[in-house]
Structures are given as C-alpha cells and as structure tokens.
C-alpha positions in Angstrom: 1.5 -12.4 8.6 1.7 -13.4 4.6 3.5 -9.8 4.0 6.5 -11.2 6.4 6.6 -14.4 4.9 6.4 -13.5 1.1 10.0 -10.6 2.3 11.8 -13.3 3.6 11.3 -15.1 0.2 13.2 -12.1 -1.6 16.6 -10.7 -0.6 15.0 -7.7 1.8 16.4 -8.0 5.1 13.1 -9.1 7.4 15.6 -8.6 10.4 15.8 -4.4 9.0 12.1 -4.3 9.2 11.6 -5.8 12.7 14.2 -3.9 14.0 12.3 -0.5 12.5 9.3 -1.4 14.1 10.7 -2.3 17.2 9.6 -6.2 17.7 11.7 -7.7 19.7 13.2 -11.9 18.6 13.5 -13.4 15.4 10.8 -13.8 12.3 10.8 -17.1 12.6 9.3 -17.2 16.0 7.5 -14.5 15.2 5.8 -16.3 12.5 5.5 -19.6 14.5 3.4 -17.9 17.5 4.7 -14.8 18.3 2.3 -12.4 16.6 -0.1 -13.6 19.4 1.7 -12.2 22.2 2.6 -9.2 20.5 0.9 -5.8 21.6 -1.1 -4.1 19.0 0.4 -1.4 18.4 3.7 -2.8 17.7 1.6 -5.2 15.5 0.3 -2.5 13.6 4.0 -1.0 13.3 5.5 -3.9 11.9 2.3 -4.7 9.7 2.8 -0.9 8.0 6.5 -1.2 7.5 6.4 -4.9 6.1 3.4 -3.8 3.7 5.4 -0.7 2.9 8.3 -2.7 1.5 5.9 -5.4 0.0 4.0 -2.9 -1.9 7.0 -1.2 -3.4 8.3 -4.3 -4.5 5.2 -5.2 -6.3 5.4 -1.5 -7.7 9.1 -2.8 -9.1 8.0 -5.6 -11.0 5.1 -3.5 -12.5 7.8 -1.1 -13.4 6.0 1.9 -11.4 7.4 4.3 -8.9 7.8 3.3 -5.2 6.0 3.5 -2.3 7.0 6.4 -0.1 6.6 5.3 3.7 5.7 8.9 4.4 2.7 8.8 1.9 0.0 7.9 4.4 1.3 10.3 7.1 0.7 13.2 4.6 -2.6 12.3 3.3 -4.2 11.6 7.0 -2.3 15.1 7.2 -4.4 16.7 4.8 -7.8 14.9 5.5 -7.6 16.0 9.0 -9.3 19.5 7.9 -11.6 17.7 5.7 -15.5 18.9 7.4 -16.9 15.3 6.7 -16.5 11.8 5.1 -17.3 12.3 2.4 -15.2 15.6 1.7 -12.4 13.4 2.8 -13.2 10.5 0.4 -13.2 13.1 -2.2 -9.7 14.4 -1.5 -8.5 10.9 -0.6 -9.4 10.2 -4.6 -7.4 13.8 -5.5 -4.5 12.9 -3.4 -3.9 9.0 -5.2 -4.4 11.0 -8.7 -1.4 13.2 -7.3 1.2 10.1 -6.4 1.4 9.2 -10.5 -0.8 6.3 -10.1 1.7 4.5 -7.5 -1.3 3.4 -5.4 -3.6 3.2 -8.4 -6.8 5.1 -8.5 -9.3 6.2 -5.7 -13.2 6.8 -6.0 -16.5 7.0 -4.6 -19.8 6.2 -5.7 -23.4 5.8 -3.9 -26.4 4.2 -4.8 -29.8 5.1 -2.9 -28.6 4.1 0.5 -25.2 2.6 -0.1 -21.8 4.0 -0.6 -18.7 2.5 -2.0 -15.1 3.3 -1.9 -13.8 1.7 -5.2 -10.0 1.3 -5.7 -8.0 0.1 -8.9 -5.0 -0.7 -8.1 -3.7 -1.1 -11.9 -1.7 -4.1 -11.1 -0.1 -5.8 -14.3 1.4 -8.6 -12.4 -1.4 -10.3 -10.4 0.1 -12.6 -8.2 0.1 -12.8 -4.0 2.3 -10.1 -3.6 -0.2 -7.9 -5.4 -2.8 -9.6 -3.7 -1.4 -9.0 0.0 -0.7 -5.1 -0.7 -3.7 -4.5 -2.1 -5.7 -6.4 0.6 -4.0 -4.8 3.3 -4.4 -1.3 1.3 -8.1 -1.5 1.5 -8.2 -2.6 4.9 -5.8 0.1 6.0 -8.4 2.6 4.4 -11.6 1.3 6.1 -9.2 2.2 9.5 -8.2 5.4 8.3 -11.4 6.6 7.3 -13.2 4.9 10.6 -10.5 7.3 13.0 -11.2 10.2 10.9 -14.9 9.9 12.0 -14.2 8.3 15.4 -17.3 5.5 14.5 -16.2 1.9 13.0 -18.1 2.6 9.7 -19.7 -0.9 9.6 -19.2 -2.6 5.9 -21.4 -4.3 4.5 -19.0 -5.9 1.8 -15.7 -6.1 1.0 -14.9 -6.9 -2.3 -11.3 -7.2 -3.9 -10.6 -8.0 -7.4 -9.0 -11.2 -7.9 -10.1 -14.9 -8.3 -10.8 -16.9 -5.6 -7.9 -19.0 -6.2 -6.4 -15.9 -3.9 -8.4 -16.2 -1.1 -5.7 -19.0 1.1 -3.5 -15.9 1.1 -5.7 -13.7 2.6 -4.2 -13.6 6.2 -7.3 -14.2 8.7 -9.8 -16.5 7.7 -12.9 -14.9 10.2 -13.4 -11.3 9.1 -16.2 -8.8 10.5 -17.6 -8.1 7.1 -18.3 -10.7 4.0 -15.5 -10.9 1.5 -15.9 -11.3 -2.1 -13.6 -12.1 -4.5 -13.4 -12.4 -8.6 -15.9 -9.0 -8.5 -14.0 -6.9 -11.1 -13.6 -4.5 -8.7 -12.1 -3.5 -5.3 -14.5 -1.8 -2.8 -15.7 -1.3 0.5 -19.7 -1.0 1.0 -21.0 0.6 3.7 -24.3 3.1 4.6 -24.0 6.3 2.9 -25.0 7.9 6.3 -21.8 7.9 7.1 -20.6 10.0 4.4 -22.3 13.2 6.7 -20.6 12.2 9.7 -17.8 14.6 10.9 -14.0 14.3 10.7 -12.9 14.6 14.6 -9.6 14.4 14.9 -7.3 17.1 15.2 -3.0 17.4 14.6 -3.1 16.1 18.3 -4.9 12.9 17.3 -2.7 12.8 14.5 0.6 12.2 16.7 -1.0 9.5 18.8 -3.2 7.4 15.5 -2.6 3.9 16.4 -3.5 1.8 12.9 -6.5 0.9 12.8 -8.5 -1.9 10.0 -10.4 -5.3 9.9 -7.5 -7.2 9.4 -5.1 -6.3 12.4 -8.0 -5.5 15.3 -8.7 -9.6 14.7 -5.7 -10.4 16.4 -7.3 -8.3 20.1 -9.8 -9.4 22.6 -12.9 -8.4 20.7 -14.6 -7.1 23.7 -13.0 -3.5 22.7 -14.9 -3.4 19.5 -18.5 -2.6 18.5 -21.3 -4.2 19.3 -22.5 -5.4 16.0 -18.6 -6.4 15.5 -18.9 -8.7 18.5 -22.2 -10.2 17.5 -21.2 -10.9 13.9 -18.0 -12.4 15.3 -20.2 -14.7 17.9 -22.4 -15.5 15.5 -20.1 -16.8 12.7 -17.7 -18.4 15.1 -21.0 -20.7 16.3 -21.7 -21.7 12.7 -18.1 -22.8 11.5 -17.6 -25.2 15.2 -21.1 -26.4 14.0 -23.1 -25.0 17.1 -26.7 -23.6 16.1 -26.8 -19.7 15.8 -27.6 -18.2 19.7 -31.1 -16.6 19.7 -31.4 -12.9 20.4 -31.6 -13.6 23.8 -28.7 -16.0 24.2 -26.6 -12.9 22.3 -27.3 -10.5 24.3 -26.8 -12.6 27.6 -23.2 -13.2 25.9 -22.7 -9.5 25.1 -23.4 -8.5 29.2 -26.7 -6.7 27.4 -30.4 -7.3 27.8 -32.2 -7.3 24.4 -34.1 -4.0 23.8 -30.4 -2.4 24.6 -28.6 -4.9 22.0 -31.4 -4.2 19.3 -30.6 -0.4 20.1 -27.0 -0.4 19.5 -27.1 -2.5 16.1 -29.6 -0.2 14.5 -27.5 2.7 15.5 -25.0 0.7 13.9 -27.1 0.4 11.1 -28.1 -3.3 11.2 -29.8 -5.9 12.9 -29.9 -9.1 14.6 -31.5 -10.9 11.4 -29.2 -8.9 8.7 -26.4 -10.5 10.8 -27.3 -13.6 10.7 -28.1 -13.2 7.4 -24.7 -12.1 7.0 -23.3 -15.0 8.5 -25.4 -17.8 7.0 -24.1 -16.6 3.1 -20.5 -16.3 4.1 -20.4 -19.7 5.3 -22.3 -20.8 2.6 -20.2 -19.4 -0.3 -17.1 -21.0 1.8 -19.1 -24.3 2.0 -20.1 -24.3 -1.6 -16.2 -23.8 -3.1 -14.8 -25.6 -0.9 -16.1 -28.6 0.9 -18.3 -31.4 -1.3 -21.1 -31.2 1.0 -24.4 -31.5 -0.2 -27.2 -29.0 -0.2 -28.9 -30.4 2.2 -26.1 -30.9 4.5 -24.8 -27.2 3.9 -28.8 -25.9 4.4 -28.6 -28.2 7.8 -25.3 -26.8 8.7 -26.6 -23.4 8.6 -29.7 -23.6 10.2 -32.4 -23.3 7.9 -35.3 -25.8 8.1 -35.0 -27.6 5.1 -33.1 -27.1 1.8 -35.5 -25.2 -0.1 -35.3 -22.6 2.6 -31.9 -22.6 2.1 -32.6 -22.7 -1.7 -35.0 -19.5 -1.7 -32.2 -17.6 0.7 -29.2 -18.2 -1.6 -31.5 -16.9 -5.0 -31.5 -14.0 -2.8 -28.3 -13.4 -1.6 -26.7 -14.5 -5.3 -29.2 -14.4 -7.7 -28.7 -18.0 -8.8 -28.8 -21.1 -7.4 -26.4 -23.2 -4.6 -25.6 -25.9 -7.6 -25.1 -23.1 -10.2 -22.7 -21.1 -8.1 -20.8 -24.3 -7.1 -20.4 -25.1 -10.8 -18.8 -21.5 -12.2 -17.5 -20.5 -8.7 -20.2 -17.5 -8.5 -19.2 -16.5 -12.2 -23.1 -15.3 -13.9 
C-alpha cells in the first residue's frame, strides 16, 4: 500500500498504526507480501488509519486543520436517516462545508442520465501524498455511498485531478471502472438512477460496516462481487496477457451463467456486454498510447479490432481526437 510506504518516509511511527489496526508482523513484510494474506477487514482497518494519518499530514503542509479519525464515523452517522442517495449526497456536500474545508469541498451534479459526485480537494501542495489521500478519499466515498444503498453503484468513470505523471502511485494498476487523470476535476460518474435508490442501513449496520471501495475489494477473490464487476475484470485481464476478448458465450460459461441470465444481470446493472468491452478496449488503449511505443496498428491488433481504422473510428469516439493526437499532448485538447 503507497499510504504505508510514503509514513515510513516521515517520522510517524508505522509500527503505532499497525498496532491500532491490529495487523499482526512488521511493515516490511507487510509490504513485501503480506497484504496478500491479510483478511479484509483488517485490510481495510489498517488502510483507514494509515490514510487517516497520511491525510492529516498533507493537511499540515497545506497549513489546514487535521483530519479527525472520527470524521467519517459521524457523517455515515448522519446519512444513515437520509431517505435516498441522493438526499445523502446532498448532506454529504453540507457536512464537508461544515469541517472548514479540511476535506475540501463536496458536490453533485447530473446531466440527462448521468450523475457525478465532484470533489475539490483544495490541495496547494500537489505531490503523492496529496495524490494518495485524495485517491483513497474518493474511493472510500464510492464504498460509503454503495453500503448506504446496499447496490455497488457501478461507475462509469473515475476521474481525479492530477497529471498523469501521478498515475505509478496509484496503488492497483487493474480497477473495475476507467480512470482518468489530468481532468480538472475529481469525480465519480455513475447512472443517475441510483440517486432514487433507498438508504438501507440502519444504527445496527452501522456497528458492523466493514469499508468498502474499488481500491481495497481488489485485493479478494472477485467471485463475491457483482456480476458486471467480474466480467469487466475477465475481460480486461484477457486484453493486458494479450488473449482475445471471450465472446458472450465464453463469459458467461466463466461466470457459472448461461447468457440470457448474464445479459439480465448487466442491464440491471446498468450496462452491457458491448459497453464493457468497450470499456475495456479504451482503458487499455489510453495505457498503450502513454506508455508503450507501439504503433497503431499494433495497439488496434492488440485490442481486437479488425483493422486500424476501426480502431481509428472507435478512439474519435471515445476521445474526440485521434490515437496520434492524444499520444502527442497526453489527451490534453
């Protein structure tokens, strides 16, 4: 984890923080292999008091107030009673304008069928220990507000504001959703369905949350997650060892489902077995274009298309530019 590594470069005592969270052995072997082994919910303990101290440091060299570990227990606190989503995205926003801008600002905006949680975190010093709170800050929200609802609200971006000389840092390379960096903003984009779904969880659920985000449920057995989760993550995994994309039937053989059932559960999900593949095809070709030298046509070959105009008319699409152009600013228009 980059939040354990970047403490044990300052004079916090790592050791303190394990020993908080309960995680038995040293950091060093914890940061060797151990996180592996390690069950989730110790995981996500250690993961909430490492970023804790992180972001509070990065709050000291911007000269702003700490971070108060007890912060996120009260606000799940008071979005419990919020009715839906969207009335707890709305308070969320009220509740960051409360904490004198320590976590920054908080807001939400739709358009036609999509809605996005946009966070400014006000940084002044943007460096990786910004970088690593603030990407663990917006992943931590897409958990929170996912176990408010009791549905993994499927995103269909995440986009964080810094330049894509950030992205090494970022501490899993194979995410559920498409990341974008060097937007000018941080958001999460998902359906704005979901804003009408119903908070679920009562005080009792409260006692017993186990975190929940993209980031951390990487690290279990992905047969626990959601069906469009799985499939994205089957999907990208065969393009990036070079295997051709499975076929609808192939996927659903892998997922134990027959097809009419998997094309079910991803439109309830709000997707589909071409918008994931779709999905797939322009991460790995944004990756491909900054940072391999592969050609075009190799890169239109690698993903699957039929020739390199295909590819071509797919990434004027996706970007609204062309393959060469976006290689040559780094996806600045």
């Amino acid at each position: 984890m980059r939040a354990i590594t970047l403490l044990k470069q300052t004079e916090v005592s790592v050791r303190d923080i394990f020993s908080r969270a309960q995680v038995p052995g040293s950091p060093d072997a914890f940061l060797s292999d151990g996180f592996r082994s390690l069950e989730s919910e110790r995981l996500h303990q250690l993961s909430a008091h490492a970023t804790t101290v992180l972001a509070s440091l990065a709050n000291s060299q911007d000269g702003r107030p700490p971070i108060r570990g007890d912060d996120w227990g009260m606000l799940l606190y008071c979005l419990i009673s919020s009715r839906t989503l969207r009335e707890a995205i709305v308070r969320c926003s009220r509740f960051y304008g409360m904490l004198d801008e320590r976590w920054g600002r908080l807001s939400l905006h739709v358009h036609a069928a999509t809605a996005e949680i946009r966070v400014e975190s006000l940084r002044v010093r943007r460096n990786v220990v910004a970088f690593v709170v603030d990407s663990t800050g917006i992943a931590v929200l897409h958990g929170m507000f996912s176990w408010l609802i009791g549905h993994t609200i499927p995103l269909s971006m995440i986009l964080l504001d810094y330049d894509e000389g950030m992205r090494p840092n970022f501490d899993f390379l194979l995410l559920p959703y498409p990341l974008t960096l060097g937007t000018g903003a941080a958001a999460l984009r998902f359906p704005a369905e979901y804003l009408d779904y119903p908070v679920v969880r009562t005080l009792e659920d409260y006692e017993q949350r186990v975190g929940q985000s993209f980031l951390f449920d990487l690290h279990e057995d992905y047969a626990g997650a959601s069906v469009a989760d799985q499939a994205r993550r089957l999907m990208y995994a065969a393009l990036r060892e070079h295997r051709a994309l499975p076929m609808l039937e192939e996927l659903s053989e892998q997922l134990n489902s027959t097809i009419p059932t998997l094309r079910r559960n991803l439109a309830r999900a709000g997707t589909s077995y071409n918008h994931i593949k779709d999905s797939c095809r322009r991460e790995l070709a944004l990756d491909l274009l900054r940072r391999s030298t592969l050609s075009v046509k190799e890169i239109s070959m690698r993903l699957g298309f039929c020739d390199s105009d295909a590819f071509r008319r797919a990434f004027r699409e996706w970007m609204n530019m062309s393959p060469l152009k976006y290689r040559k600013t780094g996806g600045m228009r």
